[in-house]
C-alpha positions in Angstrom: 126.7 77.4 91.6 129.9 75.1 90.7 132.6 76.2 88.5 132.3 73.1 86.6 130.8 71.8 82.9 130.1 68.1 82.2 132.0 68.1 78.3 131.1 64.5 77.4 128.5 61.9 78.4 130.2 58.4 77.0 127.4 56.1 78.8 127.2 54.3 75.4 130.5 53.1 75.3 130.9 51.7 78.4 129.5 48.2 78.1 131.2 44.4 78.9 131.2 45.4 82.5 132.5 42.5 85.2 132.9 42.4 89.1 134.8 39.7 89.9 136.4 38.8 93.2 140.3 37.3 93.4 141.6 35.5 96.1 145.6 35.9 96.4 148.1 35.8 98.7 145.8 35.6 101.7 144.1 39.4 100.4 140.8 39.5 98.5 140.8 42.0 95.8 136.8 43.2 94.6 137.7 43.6 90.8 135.5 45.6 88.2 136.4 45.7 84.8 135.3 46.4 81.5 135.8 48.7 78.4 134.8 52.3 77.8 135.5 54.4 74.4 139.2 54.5 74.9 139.7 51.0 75.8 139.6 49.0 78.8 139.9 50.2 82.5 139.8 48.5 85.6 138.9 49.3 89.1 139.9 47.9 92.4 138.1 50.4 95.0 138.8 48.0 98.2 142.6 48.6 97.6 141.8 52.4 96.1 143.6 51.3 92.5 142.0 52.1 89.2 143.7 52.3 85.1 143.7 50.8 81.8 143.5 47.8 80.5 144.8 46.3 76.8 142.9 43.7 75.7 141.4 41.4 78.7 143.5 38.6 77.3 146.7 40.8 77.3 148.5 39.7 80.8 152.1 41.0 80.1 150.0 45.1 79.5 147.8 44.5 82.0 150.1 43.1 84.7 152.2 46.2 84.6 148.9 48.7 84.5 147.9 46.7 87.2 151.1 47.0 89.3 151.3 50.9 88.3 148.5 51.3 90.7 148.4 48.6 92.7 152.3 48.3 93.7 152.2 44.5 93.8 153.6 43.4 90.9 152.7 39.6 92.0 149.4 40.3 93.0 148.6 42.6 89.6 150.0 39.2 87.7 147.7 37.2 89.2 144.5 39.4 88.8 145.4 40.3 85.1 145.3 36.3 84.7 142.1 35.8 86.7 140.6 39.1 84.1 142.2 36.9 81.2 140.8 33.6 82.3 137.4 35.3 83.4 136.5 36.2 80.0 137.9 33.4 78.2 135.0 31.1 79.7 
């Protein structure tokens, strides 16, 4: 038996779920984003990166959660513009 107790089941509040791929920089980075009860979060498992996210249309916030992970501050600009731009269309 595990030492272990699930405390919370929060599969309501995830929801606006996206997998998108972006190109940059001659890398290809498999994004998936969306929102869950404490806000957004994002997930790049090809690079094993993962965090927050502000609102999807927030680039300045989301470039540096993005670079806190990812350690690119160029590529975390240009995917927290392809997340804007995604869900502005």
């Amino acid at each position: 038996m595990e030492n272990y107790k699930i405390g919370y089941n929060g599969d309501a509040y995830v929801e606006n779920i996206h997998h998108i791929g972006v190109e940059y920089n001659g890398n290809y980075y498999s994004v998936i984003f969306g929102e869950y009860v404490n806000g957004g979060f994002f997930s790049i498992p090809n690079w094993n990166c993962g965090g927050e996210l502000a609102e999807f249309s927030d680039v300045p916030w989301n470039t540096e959660s993005i670079q806190k992970s990812l350690k690119s501050k160029m590529a975390a600009k240009a995917i927290a513009k392809a997340i804007a731009d995604y869900t502005r269309e």
